[in-house]
C-alpha atoms as an extended CHARMM CRD file, in Angstrom:
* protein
*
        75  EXT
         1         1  UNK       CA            -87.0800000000      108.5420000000       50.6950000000  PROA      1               0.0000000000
         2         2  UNK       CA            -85.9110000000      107.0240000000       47.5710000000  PROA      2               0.0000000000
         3         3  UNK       CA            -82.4440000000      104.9430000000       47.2800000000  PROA      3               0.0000000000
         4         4  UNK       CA            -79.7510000000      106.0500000000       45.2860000000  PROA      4               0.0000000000
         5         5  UNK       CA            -79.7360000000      104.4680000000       41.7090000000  PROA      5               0.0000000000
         6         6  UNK       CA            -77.3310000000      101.5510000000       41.3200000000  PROA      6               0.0000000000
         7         7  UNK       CA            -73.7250000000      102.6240000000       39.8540000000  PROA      7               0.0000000000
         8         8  UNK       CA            -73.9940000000      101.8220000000       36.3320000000  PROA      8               0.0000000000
         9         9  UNK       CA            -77.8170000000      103.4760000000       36.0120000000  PROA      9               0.0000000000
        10        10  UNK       CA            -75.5160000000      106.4390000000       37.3530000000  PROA      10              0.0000000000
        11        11  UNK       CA            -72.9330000000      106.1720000000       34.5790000000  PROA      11              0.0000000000
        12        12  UNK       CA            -75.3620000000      105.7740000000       32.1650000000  PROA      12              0.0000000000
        13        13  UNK       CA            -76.8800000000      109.1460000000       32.7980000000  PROA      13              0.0000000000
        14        14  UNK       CA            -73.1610000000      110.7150000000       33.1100000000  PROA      14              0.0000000000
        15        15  UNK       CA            -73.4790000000      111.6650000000       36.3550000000  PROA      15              0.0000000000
        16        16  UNK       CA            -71.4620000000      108.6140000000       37.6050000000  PROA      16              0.0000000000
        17        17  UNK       CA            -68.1640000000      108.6460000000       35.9930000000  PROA      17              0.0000000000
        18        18  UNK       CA            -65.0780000000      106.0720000000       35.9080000000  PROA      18              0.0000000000
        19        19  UNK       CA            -62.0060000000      106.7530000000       37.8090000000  PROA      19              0.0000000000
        20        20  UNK       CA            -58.9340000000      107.0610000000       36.0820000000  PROA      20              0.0000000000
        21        21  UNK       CA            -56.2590000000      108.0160000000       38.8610000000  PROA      21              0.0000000000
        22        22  UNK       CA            -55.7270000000      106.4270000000       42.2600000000  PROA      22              0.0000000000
        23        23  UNK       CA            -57.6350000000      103.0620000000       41.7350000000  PROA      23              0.0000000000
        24        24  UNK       CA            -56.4260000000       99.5680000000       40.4760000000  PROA      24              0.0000000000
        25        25  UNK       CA            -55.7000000000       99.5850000000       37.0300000000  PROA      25              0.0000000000
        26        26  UNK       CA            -56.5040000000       95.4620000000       36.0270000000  PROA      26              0.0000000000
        27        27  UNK       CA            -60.1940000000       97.2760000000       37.2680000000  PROA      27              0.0000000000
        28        28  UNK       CA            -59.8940000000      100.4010000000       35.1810000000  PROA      28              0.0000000000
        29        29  UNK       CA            -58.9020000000       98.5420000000       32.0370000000  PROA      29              0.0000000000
        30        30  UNK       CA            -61.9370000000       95.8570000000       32.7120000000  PROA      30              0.0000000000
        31        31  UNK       CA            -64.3220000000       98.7040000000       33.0500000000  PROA      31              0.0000000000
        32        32  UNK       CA            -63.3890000000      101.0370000000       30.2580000000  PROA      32              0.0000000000
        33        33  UNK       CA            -62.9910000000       98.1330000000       27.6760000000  PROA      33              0.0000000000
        34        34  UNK       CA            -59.5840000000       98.7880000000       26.7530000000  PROA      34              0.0000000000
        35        35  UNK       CA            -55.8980000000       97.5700000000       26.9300000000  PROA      35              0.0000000000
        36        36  UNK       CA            -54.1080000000      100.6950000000       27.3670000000  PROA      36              0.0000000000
        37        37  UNK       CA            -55.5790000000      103.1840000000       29.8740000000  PROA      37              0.0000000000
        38        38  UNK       CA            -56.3890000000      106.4260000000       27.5360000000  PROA      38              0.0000000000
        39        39  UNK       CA            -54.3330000000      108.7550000000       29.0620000000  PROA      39              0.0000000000
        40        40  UNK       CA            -51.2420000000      106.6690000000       28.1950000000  PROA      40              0.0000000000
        41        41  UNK       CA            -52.5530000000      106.2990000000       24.5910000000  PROA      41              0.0000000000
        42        42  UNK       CA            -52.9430000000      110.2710000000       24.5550000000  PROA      42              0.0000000000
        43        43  UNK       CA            -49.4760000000      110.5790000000       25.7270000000  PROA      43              0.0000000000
        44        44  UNK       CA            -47.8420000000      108.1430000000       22.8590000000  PROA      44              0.0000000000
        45        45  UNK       CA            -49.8700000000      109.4760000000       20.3090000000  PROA      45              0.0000000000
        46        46  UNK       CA            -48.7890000000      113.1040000000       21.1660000000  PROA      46              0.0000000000
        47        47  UNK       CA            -45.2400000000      112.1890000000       21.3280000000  PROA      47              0.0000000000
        48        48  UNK       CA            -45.4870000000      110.2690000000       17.9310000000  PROA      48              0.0000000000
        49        49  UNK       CA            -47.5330000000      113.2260000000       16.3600000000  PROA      49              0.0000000000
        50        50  UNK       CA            -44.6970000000      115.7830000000       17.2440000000  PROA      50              0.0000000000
        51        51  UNK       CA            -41.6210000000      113.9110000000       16.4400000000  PROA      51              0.0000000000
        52        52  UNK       CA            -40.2740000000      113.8780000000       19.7450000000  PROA      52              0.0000000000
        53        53  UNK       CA            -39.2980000000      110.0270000000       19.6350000000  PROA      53              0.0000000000
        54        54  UNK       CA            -35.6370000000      109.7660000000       19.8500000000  PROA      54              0.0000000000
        55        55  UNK       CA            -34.3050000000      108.4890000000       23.2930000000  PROA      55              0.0000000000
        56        56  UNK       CA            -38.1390000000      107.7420000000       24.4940000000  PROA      56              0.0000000000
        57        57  UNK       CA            -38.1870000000      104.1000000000       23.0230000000  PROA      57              0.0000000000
        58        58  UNK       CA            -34.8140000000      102.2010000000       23.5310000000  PROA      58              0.0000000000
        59        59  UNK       CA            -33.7550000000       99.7490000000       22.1290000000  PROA      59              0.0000000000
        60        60  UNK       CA            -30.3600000000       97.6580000000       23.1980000000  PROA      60              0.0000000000
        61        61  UNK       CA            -28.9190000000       95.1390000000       21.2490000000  PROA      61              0.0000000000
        62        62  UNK       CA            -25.8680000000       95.4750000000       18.2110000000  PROA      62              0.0000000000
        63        63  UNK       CA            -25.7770000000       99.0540000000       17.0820000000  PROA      63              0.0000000000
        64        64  UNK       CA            -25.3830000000       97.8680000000       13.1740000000  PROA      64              0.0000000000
        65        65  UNK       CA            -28.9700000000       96.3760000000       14.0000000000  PROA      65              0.0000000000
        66        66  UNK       CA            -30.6970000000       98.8700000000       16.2120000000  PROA      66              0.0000000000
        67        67  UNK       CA            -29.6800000000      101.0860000000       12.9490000000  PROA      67              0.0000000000
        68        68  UNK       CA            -31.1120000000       99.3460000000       10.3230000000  PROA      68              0.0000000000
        69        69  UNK       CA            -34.3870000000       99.0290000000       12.6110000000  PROA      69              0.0000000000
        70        70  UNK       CA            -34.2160000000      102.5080000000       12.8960000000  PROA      70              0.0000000000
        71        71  UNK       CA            -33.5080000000      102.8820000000        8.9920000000  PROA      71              0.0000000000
        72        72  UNK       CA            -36.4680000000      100.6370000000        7.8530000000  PROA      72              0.0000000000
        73        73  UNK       CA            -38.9510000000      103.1490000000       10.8900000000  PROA      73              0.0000000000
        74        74  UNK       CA            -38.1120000000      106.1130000000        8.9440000000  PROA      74              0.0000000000
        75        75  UNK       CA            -38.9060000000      104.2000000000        5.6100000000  PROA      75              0.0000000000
């Protein structure tokens, strides 16, 4: 009987794939290459895309500065 193929002979093939939920994500981003796991990415880009920004990234500080900030976005 043969032994199983080592993991990343596995992934290679696509039969073996990466874990996303319910392992340690310093791992996850070390294996999949990037800084943001994807599904985070998805999410911001999705929010972004639709316009549904307001009240999802705060900012504190003055509130004659946070406006102009928010001024010079929309520009």
């Amino acid at each position: 009987m043969k032994s199983r193929p080592p993991p990343q002979k596995l992934r290679q093939r696509g039969i073996l794939r990466e874990r996303v939920f319910g392992c340690d994500l310093g791992e996850h981003l070390h294996n999949s290459g990037h800084d943001v796991p994807q599904v985070v990415q998805s999410c911001a880009e999705f929010i972004e895309k639709h316009g549904v920004v307001d009240g999802i990234y705060r900012l504190s500080g003055i509130s004659s500065n946070i406006q102009k900030l928010r001024f010079v976005a929309v520009v």
